[in-house]
Steps between C-alpha positions, in 0.01 A plus 500: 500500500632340191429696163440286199499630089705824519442620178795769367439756266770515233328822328280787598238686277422788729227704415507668171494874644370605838185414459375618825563864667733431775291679778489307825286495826729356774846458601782291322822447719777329269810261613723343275854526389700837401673400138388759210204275320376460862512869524359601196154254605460664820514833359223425247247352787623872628388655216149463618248749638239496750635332803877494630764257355786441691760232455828359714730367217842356677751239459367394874101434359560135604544549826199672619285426214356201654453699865357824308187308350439269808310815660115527475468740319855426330723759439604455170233414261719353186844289550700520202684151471629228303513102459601504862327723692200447409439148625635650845207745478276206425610249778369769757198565288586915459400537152172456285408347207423769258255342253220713611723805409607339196144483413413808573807723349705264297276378209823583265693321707548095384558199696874471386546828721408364851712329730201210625539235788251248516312681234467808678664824410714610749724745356570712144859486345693761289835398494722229463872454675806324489852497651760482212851585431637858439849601445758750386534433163794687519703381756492108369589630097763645595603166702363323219252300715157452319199542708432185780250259416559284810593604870808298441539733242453779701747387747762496247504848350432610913851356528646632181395864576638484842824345362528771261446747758209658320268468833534325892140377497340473159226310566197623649182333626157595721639292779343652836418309770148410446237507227768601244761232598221229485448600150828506385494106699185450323627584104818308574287193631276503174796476308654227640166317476415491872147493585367651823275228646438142460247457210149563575590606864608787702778298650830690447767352211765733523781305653541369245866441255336831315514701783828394606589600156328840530635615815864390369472758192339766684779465728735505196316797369534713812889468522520786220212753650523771723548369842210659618268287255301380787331842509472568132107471376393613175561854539881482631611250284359748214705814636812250511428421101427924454797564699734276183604236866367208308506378172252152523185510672165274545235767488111555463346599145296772658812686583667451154345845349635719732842322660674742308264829521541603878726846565892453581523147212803583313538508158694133475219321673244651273688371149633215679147377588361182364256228600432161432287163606530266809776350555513071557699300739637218553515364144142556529211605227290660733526876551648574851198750521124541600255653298226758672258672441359840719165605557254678699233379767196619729504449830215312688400633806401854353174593387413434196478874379846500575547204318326642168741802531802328570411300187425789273803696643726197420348453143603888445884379640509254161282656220631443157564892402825486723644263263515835279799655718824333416660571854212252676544311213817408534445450897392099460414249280118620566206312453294765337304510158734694348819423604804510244821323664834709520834415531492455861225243521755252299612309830171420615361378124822305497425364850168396359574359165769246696267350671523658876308353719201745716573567868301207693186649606416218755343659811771382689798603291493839723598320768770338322634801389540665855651231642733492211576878552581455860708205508750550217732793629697253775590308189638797315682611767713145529318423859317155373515276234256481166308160663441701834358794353280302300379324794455781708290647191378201493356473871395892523243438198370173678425703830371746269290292293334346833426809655298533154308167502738401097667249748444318843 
């Protein structure tokens, strides 16, 4: 199934006040992610009364998303996602297009608000992302190093801060095996203007002199991390940056606000704190970045009362009046009426403003990006070279994409 005119919303204008009483009639069962905005949404769908609300928010979601809302009935009735995950959600036809609900309980809401494939609306956004650079501020004044621009740049004050003794590893990165190595692969790719599949096709494009090029400074980059990158997602490399182990880092927006807020961050990684935009490569203009946005869906095989109160609930997750507390504030760069940007949503407007290009959502980028994430660690480990990796990746999508009717 091939999904034409995905339309992107670039702002929200929620509804002004909660226009409705939150009282609901049936279950809502919520998966999605675990970072604070995603948090703060599910406990506003909590907030409401009448029927229970319960909700699974982990850095595993995308695992057993797909398998928890292939049940009649499903079990979760909303999927939290993104650019990516939703077009996986799609190809196996588990979620619903929600213009009857939009109809119904969104007449505030307007058209720039909904994320719409082939003119349907299949799911509501309220944040936007970004991977971009923070550092210790710190650490490279003191070895008079301004802040990188470029991975090459990067790579030089990596080596100056080891020379100097100052750290072992001072870079860090999301590298585990898997979905977060793919989209480390995947920013570096962008930025060295590789492009995933042959125009207009699903055939893969990635080995390619880009790729080469991306798996040769990923390489580069993961000769001054902690060993044990291969396991580091999201959260780990975050307690590495907490712990003052790293100085340089390619991290998400939505965890900007509170990198430095958890219990145990000492006092020199809270002043020595900074952040700023995407990074290029390779003599590149392109940012060496995606931009994302996340949102909320309903599931489809549920009844349709649960539908209406998953909807409702979810509304209640993103009403404008939480814009009013600072602390969720500051938790994304929301997509809310309402919503003032803070210091910590400077990476992801910078991210924006030069030009990043969206995550593909092609339905058949999801495969892509698994075969990606599975193939890449022999190469980082020195047991095969860039051009057999690539193939490999290469040959895993194909079997992949057949199984899937993209390719025969």
């Amino acid at each position: 199934m091939f999904f034409r005119k995905v339309a992107l919303s670039s702002a929200l204008a929620l509804m002004a006040g909660n226009a409705f009483a939150c009282e609901i009639s049936a279950r809502v069962n919520i998966i999605g992610n675990e970072f604070p905005a995603i948090q703060t949404v599910g406990a506003g769908a909590a907030e409401c009364t009448g029927s229970v609300v319960t909700k699974n928010l982990t850095a595993d979601h995308k695992d057993i998303h797909v398998a928890g809302m292939q049940g009649n009935p499903a079990e979760y009735t909303s999927a939290i996602v993104a650019n990516s995950t939703l077009t996986i959600l799609m190809n196996d036809d588990l979620v619903r297009p929600l213009d009857d609900l939009v109809a119904k309980h969104g007449q505030s809401l307007q058209k720039s608000q909904l994320i719409t494939v082939d003119g349907k609306v299949m799911a509501v956004a309220f944040m936007a992302n970004a991977q971009h650079l923070m550092y210790r501020k710190d650490i490279l004044a003191d070895l008079g190093i301004e802040p990188p621009k470029t991975y090459e740049e990067m790579l030089d004050a990596a080596k100056m801060i080891r020379d100097k003794g100052v750290m072992q590893n001072p870079i860090g990165g999301a590298y585990a095996a898997g979905w977060n190595l793919a989209q480390e692969f995947n920013n570096m790719f962008i930025g060295y203007g590789g492009t995933f599949f042959k125009e207009g096709t699903a055939e893969p494009n990635i080995n390619s002199e880009a790729g080469v090029n991306t798996l040769n400074m990923m390489k580069a980059l993961t000769e001054y991390m902690n060993p044990d990158f291969l396991t580091h997602d999201s959260n780990a490399t975050n307690a590495e940056y907490r712990a003052g182990n790293i100085a340089l880092l390619n991290m998400w927006g939505s965890r900007a606000a509170t990198q430095t807020t958890a219990d145990g961050v000492t006092d020199a990684v809270k002043n020595g704190h900074a952040i700023a935009g995407p990074m290029t490569v390779g003599g590149g203009s392109t940012p060496a970045s995606t931009l994302w946005w996340d949102g909320w869906t309903v599931a489809k095989n549920i009844s349709d009362d649960e539908a209406e109160a998953t909807f409702i609930a979810m509304m209640n997750g993103i009403r404008p009046e939480l814009m009013q507390d600072a602390e969720v504030a500051s938790q994304a760069v929301w997509l809310i009426e309402g919503y003032e940007p803070t210091e910590a949503a400077v990476g992801v407007f910078d991210a924006a403003k030069a030009g990043t290009v969206p995550y593909p959502m092609v339905p058949y980028m999801g495969l892509m990006h698994g075969a990606i994430g599975n193939e890449l660690a022999d190469f980082l480990q020195g047991k095969e070279s860039a051009e057999q990796a690539l193939a490999d990746i290469e040959a895993a999508y194909r079997a992949a994409a057949v199984e899937k009717g993209f390719l025969k």
